[in-house]
N, CA, C and O atoms as a Maestro MAE file, in Angstrom:
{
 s_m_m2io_version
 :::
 2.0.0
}

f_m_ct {
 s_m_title
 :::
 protein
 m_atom[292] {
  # First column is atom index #
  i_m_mmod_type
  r_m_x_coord
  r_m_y_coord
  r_m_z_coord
  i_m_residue_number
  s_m_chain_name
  s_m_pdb_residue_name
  s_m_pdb_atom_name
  i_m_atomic_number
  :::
  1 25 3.921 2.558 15.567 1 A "UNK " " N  " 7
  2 3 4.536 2.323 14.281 1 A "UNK " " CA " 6
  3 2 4.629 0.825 14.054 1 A "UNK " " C  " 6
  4 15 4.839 0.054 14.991 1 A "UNK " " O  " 8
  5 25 4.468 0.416 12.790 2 A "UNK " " N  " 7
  6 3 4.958 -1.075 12.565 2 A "UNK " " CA " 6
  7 2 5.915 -1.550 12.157 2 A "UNK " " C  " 6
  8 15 6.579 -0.695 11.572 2 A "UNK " " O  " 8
  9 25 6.434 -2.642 12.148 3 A "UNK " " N  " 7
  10 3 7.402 -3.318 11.988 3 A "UNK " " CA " 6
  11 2 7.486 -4.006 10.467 3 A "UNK " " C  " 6
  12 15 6.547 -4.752 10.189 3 A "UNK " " O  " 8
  13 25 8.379 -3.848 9.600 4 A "UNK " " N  " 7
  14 3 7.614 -4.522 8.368 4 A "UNK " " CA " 6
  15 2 7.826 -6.078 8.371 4 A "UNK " " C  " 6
  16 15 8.432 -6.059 9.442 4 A "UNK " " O  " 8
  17 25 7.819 -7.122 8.111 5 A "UNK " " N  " 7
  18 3 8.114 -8.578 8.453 5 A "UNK " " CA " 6
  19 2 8.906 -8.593 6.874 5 A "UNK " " C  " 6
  20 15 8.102 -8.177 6.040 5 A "UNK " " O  " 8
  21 25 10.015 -8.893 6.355 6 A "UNK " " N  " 7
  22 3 10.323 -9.008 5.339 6 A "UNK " " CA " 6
  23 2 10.232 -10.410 4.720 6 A "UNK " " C  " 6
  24 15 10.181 -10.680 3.520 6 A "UNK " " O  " 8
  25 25 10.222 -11.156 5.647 7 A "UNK " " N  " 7
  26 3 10.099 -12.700 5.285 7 A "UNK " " CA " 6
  27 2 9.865 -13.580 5.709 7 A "UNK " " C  " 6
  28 15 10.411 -14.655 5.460 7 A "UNK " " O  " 8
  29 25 8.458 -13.268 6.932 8 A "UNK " " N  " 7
  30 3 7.792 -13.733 7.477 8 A "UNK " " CA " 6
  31 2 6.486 -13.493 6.987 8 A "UNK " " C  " 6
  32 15 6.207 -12.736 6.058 8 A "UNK " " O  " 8
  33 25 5.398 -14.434 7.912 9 A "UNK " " N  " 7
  34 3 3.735 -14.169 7.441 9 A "UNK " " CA " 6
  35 2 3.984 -12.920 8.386 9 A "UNK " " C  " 6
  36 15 4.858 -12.683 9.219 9 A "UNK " " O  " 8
  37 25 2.776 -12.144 7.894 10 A "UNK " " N  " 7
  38 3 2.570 -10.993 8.477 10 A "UNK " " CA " 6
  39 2 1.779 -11.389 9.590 10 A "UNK " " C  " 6
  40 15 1.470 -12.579 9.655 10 A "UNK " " O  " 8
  41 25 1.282 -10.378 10.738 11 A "UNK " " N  " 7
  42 3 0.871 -10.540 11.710 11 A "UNK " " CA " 6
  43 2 -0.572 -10.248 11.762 11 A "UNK " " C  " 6
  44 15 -0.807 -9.615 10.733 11 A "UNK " " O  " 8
  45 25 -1.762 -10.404 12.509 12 A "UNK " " N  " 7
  46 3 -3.125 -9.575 11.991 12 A "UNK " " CA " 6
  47 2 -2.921 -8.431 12.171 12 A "UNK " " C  " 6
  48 15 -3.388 -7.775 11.241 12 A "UNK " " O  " 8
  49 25 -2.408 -7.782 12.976 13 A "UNK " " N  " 7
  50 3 -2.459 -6.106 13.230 13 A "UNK " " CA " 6
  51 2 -1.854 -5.648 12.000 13 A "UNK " " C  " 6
  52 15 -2.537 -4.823 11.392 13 A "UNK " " O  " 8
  53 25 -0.572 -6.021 11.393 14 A "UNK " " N  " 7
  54 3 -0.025 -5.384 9.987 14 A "UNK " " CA " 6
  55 2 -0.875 -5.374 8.913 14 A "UNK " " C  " 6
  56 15 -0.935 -4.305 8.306 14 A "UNK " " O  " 8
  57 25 -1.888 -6.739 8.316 15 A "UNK " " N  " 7
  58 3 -3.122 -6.990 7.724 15 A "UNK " " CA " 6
  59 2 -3.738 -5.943 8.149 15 A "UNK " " C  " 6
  60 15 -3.516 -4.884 7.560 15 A "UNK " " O  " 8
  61 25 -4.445 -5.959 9.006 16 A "UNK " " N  " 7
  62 3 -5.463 -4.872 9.211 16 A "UNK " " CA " 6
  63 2 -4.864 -3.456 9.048 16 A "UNK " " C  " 6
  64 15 -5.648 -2.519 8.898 16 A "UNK " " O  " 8
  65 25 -3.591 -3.242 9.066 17 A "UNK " " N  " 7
  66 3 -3.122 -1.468 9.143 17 A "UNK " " CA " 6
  67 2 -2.798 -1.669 7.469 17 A "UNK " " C  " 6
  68 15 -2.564 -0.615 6.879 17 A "UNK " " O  " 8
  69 25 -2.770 -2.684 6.810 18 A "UNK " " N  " 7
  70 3 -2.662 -2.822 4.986 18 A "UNK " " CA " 6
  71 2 -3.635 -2.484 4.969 18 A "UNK " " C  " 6
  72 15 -3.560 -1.278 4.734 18 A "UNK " " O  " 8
  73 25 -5.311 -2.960 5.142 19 A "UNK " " N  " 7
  74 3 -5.669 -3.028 4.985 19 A "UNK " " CA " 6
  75 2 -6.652 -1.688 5.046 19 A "UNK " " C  " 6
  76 15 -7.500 -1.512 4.171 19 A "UNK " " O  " 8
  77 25 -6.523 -1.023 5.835 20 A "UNK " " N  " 7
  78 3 -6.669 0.909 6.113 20 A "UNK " " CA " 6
  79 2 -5.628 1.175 5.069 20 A "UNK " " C  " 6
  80 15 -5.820 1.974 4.152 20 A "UNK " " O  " 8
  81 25 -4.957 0.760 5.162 21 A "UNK " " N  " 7
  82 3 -4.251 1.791 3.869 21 A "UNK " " CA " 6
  83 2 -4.524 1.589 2.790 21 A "UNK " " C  " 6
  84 15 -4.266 2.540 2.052 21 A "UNK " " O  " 8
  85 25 -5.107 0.435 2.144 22 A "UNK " " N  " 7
  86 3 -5.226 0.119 0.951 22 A "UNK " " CA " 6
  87 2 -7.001 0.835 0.982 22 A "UNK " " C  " 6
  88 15 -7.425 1.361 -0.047 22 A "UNK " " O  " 8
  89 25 -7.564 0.790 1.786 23 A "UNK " " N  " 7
  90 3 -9.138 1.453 2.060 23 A "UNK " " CA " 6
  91 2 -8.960 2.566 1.392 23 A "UNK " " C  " 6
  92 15 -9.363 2.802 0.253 23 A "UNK " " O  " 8
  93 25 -8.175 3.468 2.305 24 A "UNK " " N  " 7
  94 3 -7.975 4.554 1.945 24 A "UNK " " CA " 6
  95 2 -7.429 4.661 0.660 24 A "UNK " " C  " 6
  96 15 -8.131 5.195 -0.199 24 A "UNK " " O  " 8
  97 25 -6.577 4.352 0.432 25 A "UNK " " N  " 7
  98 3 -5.757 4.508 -1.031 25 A "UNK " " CA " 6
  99 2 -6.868 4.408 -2.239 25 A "UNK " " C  " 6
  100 15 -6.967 5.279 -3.104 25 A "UNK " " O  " 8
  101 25 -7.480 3.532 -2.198 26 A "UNK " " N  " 7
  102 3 -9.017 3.065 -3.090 26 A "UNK " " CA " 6
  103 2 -10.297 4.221 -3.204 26 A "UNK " " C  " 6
  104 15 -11.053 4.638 -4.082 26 A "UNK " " O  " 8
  105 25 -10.044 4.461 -1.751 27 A "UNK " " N  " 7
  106 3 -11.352 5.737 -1.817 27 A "UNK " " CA " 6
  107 2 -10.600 7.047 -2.490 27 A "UNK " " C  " 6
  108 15 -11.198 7.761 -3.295 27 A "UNK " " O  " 8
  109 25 -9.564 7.237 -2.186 28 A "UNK " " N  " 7
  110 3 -8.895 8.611 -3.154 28 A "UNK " " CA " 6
  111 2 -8.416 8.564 -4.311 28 A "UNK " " C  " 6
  112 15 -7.940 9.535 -4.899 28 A "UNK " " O  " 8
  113 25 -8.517 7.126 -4.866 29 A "UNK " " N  " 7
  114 3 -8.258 7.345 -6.247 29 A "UNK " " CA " 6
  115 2 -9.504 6.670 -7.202 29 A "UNK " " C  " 6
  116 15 -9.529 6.378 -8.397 29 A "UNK " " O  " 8
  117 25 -10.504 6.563 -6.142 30 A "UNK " " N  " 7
  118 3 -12.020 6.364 -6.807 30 A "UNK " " CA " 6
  119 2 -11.895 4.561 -7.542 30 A "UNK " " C  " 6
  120 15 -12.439 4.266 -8.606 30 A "UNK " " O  " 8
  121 25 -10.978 3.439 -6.595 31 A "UNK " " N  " 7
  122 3 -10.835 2.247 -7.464 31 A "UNK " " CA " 6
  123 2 -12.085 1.359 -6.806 31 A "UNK " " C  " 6
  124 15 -12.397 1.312 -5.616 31 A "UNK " " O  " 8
  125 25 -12.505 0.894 -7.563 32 A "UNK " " N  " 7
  126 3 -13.431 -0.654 -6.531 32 A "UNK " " CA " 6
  127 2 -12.451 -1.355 -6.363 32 A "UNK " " C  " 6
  128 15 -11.467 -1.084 -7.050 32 A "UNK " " O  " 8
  129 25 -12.370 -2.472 -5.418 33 A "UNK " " N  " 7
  130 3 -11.074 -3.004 -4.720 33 A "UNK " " CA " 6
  131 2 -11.333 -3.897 -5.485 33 A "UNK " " C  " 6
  132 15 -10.218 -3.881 -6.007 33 A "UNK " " O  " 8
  133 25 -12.102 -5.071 -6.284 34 A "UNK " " N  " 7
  134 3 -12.050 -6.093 -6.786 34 A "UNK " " CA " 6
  135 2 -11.238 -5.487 -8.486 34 A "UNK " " C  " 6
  136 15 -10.798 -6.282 -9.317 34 A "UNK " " O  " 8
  137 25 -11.221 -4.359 -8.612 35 A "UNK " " N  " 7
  138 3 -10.359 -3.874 -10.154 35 A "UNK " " CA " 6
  139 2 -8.867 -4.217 -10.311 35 A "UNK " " C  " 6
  140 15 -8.083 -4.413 -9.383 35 A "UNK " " O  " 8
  141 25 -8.606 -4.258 -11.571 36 A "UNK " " N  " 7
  142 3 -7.525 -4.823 -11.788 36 A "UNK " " CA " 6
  143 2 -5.912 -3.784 -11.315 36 A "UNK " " C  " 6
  144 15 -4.726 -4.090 -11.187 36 A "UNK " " O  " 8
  145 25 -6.815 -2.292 -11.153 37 A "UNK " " N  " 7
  146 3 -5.875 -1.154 -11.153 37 A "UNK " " CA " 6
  147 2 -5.730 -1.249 -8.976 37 A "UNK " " C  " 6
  148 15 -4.827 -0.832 -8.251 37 A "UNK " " O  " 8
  149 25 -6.843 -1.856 -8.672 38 A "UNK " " N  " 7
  150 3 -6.796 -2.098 -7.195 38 A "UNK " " CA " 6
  151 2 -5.917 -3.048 -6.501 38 A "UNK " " C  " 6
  152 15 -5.226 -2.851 -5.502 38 A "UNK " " O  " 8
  153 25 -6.093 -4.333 -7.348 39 A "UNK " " N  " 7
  154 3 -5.456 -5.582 -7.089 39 A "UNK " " CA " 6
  155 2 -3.347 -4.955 -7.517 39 A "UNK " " C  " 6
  156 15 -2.404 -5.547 -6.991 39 A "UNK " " O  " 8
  157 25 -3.129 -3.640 -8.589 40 A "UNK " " N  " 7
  158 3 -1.976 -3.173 -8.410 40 A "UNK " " CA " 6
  159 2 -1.484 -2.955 -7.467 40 A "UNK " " C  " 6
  160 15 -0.575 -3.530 -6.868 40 A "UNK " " O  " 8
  161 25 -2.312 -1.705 -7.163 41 A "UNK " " N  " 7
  162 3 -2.240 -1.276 -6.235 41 A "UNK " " CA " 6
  163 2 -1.718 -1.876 -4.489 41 A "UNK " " C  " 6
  164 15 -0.929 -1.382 -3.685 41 A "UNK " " O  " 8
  165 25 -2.732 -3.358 -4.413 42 A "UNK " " N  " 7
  166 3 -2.732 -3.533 -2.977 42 A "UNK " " CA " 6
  167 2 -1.109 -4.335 -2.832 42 A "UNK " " C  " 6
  168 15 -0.462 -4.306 -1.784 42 A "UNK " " O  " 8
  169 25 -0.513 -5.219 -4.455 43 A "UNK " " N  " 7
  170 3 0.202 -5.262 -4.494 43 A "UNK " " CA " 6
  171 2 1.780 -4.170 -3.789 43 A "UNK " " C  " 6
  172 15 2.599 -4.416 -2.904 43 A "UNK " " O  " 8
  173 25 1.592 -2.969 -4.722 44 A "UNK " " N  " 7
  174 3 2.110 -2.320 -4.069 44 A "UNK " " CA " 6
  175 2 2.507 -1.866 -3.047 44 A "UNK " " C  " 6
  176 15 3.668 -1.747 -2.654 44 A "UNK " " O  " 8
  177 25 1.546 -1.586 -2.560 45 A "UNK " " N  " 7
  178 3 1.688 -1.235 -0.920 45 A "UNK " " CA " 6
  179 2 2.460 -2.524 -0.045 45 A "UNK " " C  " 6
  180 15 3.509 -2.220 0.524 45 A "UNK " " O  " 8
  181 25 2.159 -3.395 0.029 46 A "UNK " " N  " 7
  182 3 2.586 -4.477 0.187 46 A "UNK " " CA " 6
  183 2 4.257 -4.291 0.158 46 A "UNK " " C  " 6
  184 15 4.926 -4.023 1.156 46 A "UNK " " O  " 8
  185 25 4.862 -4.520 -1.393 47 A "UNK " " N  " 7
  186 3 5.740 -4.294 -1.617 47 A "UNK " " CA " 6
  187 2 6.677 -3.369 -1.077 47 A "UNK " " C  " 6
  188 15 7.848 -3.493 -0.717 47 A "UNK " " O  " 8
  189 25 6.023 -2.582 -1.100 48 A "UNK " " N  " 7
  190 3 6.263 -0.967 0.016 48 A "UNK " " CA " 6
  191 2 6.472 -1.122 1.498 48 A "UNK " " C  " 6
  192 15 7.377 -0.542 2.098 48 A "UNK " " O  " 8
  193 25 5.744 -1.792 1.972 49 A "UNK " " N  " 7
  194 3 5.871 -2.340 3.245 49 A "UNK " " CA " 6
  195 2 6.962 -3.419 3.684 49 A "UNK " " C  " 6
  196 15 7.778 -3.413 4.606 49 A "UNK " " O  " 8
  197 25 6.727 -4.177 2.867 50 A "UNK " " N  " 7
  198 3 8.059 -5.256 2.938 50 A "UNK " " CA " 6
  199 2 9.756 -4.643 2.823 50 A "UNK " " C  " 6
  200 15 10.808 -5.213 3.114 50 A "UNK " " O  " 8
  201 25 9.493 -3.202 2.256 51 A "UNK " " N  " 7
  202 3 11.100 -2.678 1.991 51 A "UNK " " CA " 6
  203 2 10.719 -1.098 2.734 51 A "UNK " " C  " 6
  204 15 11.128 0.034 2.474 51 A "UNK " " O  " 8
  205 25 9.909 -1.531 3.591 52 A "UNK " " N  " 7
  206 3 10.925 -0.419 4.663 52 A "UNK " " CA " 6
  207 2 9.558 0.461 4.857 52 A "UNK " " C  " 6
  208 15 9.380 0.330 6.068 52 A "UNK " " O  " 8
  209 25 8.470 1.293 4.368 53 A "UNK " " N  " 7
  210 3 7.622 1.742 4.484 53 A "UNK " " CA " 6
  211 2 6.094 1.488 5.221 53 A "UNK " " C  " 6
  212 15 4.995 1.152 4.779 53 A "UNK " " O  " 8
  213 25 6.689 1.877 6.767 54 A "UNK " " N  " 7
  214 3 5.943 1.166 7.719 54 A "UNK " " CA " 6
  215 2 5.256 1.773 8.474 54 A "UNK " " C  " 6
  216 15 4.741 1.179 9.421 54 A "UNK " " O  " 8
  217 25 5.039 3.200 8.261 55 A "UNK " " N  " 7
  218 3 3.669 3.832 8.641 55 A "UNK " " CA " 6
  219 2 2.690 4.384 7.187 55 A "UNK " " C  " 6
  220 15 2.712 4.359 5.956 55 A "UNK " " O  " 8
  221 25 2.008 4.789 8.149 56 A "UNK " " N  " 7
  222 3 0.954 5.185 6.843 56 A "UNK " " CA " 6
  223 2 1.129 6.702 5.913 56 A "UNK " " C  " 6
  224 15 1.020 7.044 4.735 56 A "UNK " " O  " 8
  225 25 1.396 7.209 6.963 57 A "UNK " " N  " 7
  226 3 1.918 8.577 6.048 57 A "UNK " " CA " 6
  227 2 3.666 8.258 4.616 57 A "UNK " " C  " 6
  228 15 3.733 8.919 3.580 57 A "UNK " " O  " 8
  229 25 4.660 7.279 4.964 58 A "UNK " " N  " 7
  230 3 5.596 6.616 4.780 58 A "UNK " " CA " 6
  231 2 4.821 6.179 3.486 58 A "UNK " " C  " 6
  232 15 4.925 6.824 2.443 58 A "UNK " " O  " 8
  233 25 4.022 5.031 3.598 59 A "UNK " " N  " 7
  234 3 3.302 4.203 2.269 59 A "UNK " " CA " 6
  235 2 2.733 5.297 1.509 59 A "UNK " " C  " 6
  236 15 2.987 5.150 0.314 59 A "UNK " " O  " 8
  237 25 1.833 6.687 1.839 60 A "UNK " " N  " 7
  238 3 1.220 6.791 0.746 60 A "UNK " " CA " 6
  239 2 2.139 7.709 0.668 60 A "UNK " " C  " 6
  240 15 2.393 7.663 -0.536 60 A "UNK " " O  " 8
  241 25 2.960 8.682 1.202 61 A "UNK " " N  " 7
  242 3 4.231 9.207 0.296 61 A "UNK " " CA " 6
  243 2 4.714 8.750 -1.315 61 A "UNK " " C  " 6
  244 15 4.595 9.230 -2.442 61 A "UNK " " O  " 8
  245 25 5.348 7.484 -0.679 62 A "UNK " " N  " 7
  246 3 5.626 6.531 -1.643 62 A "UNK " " CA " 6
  247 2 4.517 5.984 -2.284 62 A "UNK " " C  " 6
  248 15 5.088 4.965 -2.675 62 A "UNK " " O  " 8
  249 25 3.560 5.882 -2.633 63 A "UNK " " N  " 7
  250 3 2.374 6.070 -3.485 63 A "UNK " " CA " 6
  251 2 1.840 7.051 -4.062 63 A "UNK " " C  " 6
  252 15 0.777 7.024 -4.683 63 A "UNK " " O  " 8
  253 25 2.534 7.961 -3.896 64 A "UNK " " N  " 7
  254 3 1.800 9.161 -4.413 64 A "UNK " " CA " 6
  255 2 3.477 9.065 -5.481 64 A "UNK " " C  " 6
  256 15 3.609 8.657 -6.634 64 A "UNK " " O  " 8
  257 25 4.211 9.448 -4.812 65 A "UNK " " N  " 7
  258 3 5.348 9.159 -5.965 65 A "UNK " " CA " 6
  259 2 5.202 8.393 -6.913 65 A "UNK " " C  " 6
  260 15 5.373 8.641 -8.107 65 A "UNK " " O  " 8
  261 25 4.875 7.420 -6.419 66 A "UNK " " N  " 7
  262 3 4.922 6.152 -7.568 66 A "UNK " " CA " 6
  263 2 3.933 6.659 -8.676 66 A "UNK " " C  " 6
  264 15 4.315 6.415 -9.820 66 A "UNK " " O  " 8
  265 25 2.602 7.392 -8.546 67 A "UNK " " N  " 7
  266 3 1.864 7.650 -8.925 67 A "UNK " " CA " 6
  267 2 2.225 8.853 -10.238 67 A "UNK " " C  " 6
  268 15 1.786 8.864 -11.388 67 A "UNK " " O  " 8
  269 25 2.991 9.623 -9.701 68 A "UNK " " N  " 7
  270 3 3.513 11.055 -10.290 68 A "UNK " " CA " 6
  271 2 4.676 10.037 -11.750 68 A "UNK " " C  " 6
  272 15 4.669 9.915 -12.975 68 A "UNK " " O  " 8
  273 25 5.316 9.653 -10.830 69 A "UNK " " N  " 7
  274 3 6.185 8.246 -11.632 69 A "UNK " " CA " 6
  275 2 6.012 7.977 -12.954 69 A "UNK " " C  " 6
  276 15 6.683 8.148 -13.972 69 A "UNK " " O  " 8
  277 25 4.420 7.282 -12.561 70 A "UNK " " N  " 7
  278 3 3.727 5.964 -14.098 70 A "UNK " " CA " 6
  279 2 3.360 7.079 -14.748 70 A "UNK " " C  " 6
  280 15 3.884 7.075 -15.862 70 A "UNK " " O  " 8
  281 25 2.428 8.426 -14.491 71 A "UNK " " N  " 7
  282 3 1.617 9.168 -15.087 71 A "UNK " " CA " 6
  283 2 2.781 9.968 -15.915 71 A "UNK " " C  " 6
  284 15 2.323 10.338 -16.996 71 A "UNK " " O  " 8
  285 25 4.182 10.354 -15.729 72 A "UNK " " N  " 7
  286 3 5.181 10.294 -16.844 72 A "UNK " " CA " 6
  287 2 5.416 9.555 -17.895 72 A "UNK " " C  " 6
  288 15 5.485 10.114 -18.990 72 A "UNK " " O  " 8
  289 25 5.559 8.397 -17.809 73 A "UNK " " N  " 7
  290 3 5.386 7.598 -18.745 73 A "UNK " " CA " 6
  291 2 5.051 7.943 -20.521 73 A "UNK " " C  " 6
  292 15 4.905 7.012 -21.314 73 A "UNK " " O  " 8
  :::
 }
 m_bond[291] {
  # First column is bond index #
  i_m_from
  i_m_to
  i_m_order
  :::
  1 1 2 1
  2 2 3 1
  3 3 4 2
  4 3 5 1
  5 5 6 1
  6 6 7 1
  7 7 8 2
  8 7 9 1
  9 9 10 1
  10 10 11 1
  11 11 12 2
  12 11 13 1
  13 13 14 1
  14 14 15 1
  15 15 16 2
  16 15 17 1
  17 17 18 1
  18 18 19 1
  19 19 20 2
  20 19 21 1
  21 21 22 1
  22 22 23 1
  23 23 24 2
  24 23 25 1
  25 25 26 1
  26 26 27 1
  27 27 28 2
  28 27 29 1
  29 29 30 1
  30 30 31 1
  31 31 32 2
  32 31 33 1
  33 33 34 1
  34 34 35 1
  35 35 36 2
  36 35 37 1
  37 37 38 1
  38 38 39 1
  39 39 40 2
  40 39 41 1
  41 41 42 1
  42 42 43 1
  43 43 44 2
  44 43 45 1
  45 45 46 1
  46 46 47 1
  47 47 48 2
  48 47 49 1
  49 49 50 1
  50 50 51 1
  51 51 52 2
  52 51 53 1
  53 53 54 1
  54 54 55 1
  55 55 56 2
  56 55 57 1
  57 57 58 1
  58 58 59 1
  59 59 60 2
  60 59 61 1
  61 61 62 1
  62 62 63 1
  63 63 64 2
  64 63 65 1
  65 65 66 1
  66 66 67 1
  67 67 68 2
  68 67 69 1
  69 69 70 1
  70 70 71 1
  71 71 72 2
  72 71 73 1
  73 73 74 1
  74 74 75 1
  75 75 76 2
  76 75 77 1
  77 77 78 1
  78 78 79 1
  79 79 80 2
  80 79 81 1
  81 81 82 1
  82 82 83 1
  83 83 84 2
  84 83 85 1
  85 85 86 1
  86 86 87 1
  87 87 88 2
  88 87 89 1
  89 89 90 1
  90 90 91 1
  91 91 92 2
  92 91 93 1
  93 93 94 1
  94 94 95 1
  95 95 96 2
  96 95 97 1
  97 97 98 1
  98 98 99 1
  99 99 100 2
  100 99 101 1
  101 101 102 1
  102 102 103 1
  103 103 104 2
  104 103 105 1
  105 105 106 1
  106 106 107 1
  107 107 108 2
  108 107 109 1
  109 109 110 1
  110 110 111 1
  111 111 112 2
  112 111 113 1
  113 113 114 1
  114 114 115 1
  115 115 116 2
  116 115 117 1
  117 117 118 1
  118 118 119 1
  119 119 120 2
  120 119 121 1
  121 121 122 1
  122 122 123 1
  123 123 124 2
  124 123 125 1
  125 125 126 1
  126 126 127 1
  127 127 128 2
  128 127 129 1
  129 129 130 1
  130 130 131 1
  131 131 132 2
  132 131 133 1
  133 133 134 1
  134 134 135 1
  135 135 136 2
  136 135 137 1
  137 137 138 1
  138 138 139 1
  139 139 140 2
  140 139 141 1
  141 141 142 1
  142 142 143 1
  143 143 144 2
  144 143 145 1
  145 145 146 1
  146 146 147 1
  147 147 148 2
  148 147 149 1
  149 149 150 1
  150 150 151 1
  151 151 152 2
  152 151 153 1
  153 153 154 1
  154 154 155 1
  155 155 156 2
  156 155 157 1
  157 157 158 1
  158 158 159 1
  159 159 160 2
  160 159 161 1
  161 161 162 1
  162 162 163 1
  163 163 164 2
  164 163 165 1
  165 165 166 1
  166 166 167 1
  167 167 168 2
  168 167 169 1
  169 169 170 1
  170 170 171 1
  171 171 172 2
  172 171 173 1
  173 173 174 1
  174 174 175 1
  175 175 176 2
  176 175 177 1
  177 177 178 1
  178 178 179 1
  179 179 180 2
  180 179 181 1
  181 181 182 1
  182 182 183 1
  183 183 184 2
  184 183 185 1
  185 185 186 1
  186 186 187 1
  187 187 188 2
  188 187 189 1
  189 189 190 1
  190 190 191 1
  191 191 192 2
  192 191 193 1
  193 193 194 1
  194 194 195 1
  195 195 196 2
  196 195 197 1
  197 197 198 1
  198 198 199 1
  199 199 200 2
  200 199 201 1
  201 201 202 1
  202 202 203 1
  203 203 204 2
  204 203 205 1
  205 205 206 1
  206 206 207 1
  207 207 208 2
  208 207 209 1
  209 209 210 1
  210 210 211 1
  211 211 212 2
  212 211 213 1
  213 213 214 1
  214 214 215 1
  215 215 216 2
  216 215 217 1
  217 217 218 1
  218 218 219 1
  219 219 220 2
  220 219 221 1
  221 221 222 1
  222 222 223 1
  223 223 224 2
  224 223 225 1
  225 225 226 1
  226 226 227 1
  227 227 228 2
  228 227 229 1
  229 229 230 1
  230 230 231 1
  231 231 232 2
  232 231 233 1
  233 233 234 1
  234 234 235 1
  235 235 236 2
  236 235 237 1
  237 237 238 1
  238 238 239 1
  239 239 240 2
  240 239 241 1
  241 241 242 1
  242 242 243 1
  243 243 244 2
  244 243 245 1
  245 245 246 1
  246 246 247 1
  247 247 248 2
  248 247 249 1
  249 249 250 1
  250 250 251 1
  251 251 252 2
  252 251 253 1
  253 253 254 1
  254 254 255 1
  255 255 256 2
  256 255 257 1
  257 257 258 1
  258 258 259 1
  259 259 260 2
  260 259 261 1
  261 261 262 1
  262 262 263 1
  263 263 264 2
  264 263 265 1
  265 265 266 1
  266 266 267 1
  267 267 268 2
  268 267 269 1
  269 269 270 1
  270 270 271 1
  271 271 272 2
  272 271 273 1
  273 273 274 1
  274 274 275 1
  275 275 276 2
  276 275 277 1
  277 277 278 1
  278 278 279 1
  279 279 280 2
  280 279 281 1
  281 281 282 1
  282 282 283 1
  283 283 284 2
  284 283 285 1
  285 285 286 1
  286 286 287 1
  287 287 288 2
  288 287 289 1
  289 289 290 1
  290 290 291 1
  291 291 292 2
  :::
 }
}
């Protein structure tokens, strides 16, 4: 499990486990990562991570919520 760093640089291993998650997150919602709905996105997760959501099943929970969320709107 990881640790989230709230206000520190992150570490490479946390980068790289963002970075699977944001992979993944991109391939299931069909984004190219350079898109503007991607660059939300990686935001997010991020954000997500910094407040407490520090495995991967944890982040896309809370991404999928978030998701159910906006599409109310």
């Amino acid at each position: 499990m990881n640790t989230p760093a709230f206000n520190a640089a992150m570490e490479p291993r946390e980068l790289d486990f963002l970075q699977h998650v944001f992979d993944a997150a991109c391939a299931e919602r069909g984004l190219s990562g350079e898109s503007t709905a991607a660059k939300n996105l990686a935001a997010e997760i991020i954000d997500l991570y910094q407040h407490g959501a520090c495995d991967e099943g944890a982040l896309q929970h809370r991404l999928d919520l978030s998701g159910l969320l906006k599409s109310q709107d």
